[in-house]
C-alpha positions as CSV (number, residue, x, y, z in Angstrom):
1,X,10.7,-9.7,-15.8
2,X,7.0,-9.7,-15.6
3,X,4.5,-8.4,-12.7
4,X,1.4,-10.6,-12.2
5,X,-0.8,-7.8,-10.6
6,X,-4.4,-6.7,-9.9
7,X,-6.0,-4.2,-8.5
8,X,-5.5,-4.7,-4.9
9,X,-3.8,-2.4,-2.0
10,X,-0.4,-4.4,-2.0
11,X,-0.3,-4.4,-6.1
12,X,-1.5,-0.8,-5.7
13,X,2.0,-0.2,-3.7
14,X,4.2,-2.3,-6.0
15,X,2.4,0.0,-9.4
16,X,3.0,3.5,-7.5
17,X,6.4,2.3,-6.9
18,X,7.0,1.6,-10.4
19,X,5.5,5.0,-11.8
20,X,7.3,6.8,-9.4
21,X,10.8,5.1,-10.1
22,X,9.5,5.4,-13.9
23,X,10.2,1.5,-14.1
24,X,8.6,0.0,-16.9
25,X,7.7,-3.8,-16.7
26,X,5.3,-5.9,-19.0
27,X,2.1,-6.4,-16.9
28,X,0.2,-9.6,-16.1
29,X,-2.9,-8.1,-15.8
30,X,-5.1,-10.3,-12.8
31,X,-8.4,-10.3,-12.3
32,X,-9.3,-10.7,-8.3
33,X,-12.8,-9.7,-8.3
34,X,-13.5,-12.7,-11.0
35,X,-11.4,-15.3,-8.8
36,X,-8.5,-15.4,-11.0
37,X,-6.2,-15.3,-7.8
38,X,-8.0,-18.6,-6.3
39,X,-7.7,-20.6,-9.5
40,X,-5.4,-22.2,-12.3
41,X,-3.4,-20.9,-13.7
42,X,-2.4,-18.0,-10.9
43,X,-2.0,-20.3,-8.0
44,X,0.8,-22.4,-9.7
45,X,2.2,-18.5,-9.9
46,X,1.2,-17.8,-5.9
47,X,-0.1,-20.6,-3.7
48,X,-1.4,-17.9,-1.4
49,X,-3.4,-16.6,-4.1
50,X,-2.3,-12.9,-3.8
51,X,-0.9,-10.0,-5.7
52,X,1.6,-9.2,-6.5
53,X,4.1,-10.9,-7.9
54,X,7.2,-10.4,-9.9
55,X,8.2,-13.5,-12.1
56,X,12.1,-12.8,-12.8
57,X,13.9,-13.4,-15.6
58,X,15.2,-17.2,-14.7
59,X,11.5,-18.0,-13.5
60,X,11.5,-18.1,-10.4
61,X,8.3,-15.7,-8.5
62,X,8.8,-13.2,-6.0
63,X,6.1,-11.9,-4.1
64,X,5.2,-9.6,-1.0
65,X,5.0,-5.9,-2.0
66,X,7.7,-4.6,-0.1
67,X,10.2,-7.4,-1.5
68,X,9.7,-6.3,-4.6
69,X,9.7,-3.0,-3.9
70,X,13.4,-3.5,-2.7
71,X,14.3,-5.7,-5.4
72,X,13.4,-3.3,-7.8
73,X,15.5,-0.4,-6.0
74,X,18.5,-2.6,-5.9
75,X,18.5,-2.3,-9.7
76,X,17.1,1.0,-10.1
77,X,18.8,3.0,-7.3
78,X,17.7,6.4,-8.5
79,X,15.5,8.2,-6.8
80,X,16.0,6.4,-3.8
81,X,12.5,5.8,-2.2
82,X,14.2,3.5,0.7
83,X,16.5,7.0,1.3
84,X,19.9,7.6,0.6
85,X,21.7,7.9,3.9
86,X,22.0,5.5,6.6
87,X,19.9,7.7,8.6
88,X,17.1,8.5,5.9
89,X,17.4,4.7,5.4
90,X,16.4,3.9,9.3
91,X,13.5,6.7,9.2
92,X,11.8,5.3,5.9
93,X,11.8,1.8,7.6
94,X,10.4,3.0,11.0
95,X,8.2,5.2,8.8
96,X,6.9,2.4,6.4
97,X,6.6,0.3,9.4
98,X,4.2,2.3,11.7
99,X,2.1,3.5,8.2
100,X,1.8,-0.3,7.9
101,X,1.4,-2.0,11.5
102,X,-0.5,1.3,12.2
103,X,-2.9,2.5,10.2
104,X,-2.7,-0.2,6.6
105,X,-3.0,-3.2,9.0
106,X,-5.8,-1.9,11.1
107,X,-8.1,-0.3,8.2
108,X,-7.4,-3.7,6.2
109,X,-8.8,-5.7,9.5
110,X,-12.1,-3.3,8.3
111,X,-12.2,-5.0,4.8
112,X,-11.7,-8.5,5.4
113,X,-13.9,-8.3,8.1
114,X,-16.7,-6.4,6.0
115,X,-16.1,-7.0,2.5
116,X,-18.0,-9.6,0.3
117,X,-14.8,-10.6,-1.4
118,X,-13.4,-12.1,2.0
119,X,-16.3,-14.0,3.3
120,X,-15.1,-17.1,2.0
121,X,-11.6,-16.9,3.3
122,X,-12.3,-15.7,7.0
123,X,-14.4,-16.1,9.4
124,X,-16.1,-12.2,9.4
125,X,-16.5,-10.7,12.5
126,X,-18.3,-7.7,12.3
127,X,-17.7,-6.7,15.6
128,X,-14.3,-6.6,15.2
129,X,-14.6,-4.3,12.1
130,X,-16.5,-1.7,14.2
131,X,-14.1,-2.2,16.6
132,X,-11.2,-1.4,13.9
133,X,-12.8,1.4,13.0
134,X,-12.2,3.2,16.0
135,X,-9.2,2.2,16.3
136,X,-8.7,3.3,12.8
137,X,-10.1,7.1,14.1
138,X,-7.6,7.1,17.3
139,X,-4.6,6.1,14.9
140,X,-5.3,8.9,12.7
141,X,-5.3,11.6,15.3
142,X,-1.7,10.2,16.2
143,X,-0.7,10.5,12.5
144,X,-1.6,13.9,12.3
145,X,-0.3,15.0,15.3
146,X,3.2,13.4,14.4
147,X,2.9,15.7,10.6
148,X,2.0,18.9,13.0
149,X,5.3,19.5,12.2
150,X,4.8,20.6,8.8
151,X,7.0,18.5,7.0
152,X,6.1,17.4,3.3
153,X,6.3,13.5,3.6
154,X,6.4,11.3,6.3
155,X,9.8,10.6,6.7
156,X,10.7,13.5,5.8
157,X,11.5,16.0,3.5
158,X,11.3,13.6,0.2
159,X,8.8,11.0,-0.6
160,X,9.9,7.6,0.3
161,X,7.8,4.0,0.2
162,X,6.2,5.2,3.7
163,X,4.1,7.3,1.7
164,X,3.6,4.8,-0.8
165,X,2.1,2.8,1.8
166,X,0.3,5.8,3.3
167,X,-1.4,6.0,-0.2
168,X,-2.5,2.1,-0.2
169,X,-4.0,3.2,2.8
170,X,-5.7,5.5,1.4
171,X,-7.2,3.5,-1.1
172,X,-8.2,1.1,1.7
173,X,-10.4,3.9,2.9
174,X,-11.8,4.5,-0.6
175,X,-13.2,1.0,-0.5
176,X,-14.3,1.3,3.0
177,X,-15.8,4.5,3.1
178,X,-13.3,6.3,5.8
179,X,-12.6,9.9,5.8
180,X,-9.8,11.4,7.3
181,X,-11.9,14.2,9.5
182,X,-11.7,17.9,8.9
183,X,-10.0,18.7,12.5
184,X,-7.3,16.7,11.3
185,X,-5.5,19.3,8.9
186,X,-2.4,18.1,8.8
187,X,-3.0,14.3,7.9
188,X,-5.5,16.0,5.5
189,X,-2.6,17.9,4.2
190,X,-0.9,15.4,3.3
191,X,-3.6,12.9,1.7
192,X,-4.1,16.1,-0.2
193,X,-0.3,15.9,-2.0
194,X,0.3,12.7,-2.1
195,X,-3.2,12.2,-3.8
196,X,-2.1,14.2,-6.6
197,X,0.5,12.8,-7.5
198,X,0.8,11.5,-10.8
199,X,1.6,8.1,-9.6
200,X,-1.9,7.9,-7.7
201,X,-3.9,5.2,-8.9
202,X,-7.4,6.1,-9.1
203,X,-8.8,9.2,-11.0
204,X,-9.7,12.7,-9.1
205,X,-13.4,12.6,-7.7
């Protein structure tokens, strides 16, 4: 197997779950900034022209970074980052779920309505972004209150691919120049842990 990947927020979640499963693949290295994913040879890999995407072993491409994800945890069961139990099973989902539909979706509605990189893809709506951003401010104020509970991750006591995409969130508010406020300690809390991880992408500050 190969990964064709670049640094993005969905190849960010596909890389972290790699490190932390201690998974290691030969890596297609793709450069989005430069075009590469809106050009020969990578849209013959991914007509959508995004990363990433795992090229298996009989050739065909998988992509979406949650597929893979799972794919790769069918073969590599240990440590379980989709849970072990039925029930931790049903909280990552609803946990991965509301990270994404609830806080990844609505800070990435910020950067392709913003960034220079999308202006050729969508119609920008800056509006919309400030709009987003708001949003972005009420939805963290839920988060923390739901880990007021203290617990370490957010499905629960062990770190599952709802953090993972807590920490591509987290990037997305790198690039966007969001901060989680200084009321909210326990979201802070746990940006704080998760962001030292070993696994985190991006160097300390």
């Amino acid at each position: 197997m190969k990964l064709h990947n670049g640094m993005s927020p969905n190849g960010a979640r596909v890389s972290i779950f790699l490190a932390e499963k201690g998974i290691d693949l030969p890596v297609q290295p793709v450069d989005i900034m430069q075009g590469e994913t809106r050009a020969e040879p990578f849209l013959s890999v991914n007509p959508l022209g995004e990363v990433p995407v795992l090229e298996l072993d009989d050739g065909r491409y998988l992509t979406e970074s949650i597929a893979i994800c799972r794919y790769l945890e069918a073969l590599n069961p240990k440590p379980a980052l989709f849970g072990d139990t039925p029930e931790e099973q049903a909280f990552v989902e609803m946990w991965n779920r509301r990270m994404e539909l609830r806080l990844f979706n609505v800070v990435g509605d910020v950067g392709r309505h913003e960034f220079e990189l999308f202006k050729d893809q969508i119609e920008q709506v800056p509006a919309f972004a400030s709009v987003q951003r708001g949003q972005f401010q009420e939805r963290l104020k839920w988060f923390d209150a739901e880990m007021s509970d203290g617990r370490a991750f957010v499905a629960g006591d062990s770190f599952s691919v709802a953090d993972i995409t807590g920490m591509a969130m987290l990037l997305l508010c790198g690039f966007a120049q969001i901060e989680i406020p200084q009321t909210l300690t326990h979201a802070r809390r746990w940006a704080a842990s998760v962001m030292s991880r070993a696994s985190w992408p991006m160097p300390p500050a």
